[in-house]
C-alpha positions, -999 to 999 in steps of 0.1 A, spaced: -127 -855 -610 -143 -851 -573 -129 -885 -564 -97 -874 -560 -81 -910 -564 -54 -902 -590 -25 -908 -574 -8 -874 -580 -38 -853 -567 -25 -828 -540 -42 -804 -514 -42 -769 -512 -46 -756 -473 -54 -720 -464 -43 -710 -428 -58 -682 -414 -37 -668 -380 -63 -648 -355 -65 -649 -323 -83 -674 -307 -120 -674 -299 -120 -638 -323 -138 -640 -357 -127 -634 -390 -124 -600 -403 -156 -597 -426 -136 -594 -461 -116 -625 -453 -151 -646 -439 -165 -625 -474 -138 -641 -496 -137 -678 -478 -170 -682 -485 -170 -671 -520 -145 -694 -526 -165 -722 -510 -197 -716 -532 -210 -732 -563 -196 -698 -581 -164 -700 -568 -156 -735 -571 -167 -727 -611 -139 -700 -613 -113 -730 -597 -122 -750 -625 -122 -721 -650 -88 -711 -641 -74 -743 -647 -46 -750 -620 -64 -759 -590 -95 -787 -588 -124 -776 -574 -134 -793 -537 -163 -822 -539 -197 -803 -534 -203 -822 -495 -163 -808 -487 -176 -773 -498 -206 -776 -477 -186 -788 -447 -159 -765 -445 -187 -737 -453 -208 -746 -427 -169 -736 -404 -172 -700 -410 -208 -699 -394 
């Protein structure tokens, strides 16, 4: 599943458009993160239509919104 070597497997990209050098507004860092922890990527796989990032990519792109 975390693999993602099945040949129809396809990435989902959020964009986020701020200024440069600005952070995030707090409910958007809030929701990013949320999204990026262990809960969250449970509630990806509970909903079914997305799969849920591998646990170091979570970690990594977490790690961004320091």
């Amino acid at each position: 599943m975390y693999r993602r070597t099945y040949p129809l497997s396809n990435a989902v990209y959020i964009y986020v458009n701020r200024p440069p050098r600005r952070p995030l507004p707090a409910r958007l860092r809030e929701f990013l993160a949320y999204i990026l922890s262990r809960q969250g990527q449970q509630d990806v796989v509970a909903d079914g239509m997305y799969l849920p990032l591998n646990p170091d990519a979570a970690r990594e792109q977490a790690e961004k919104l320091k």
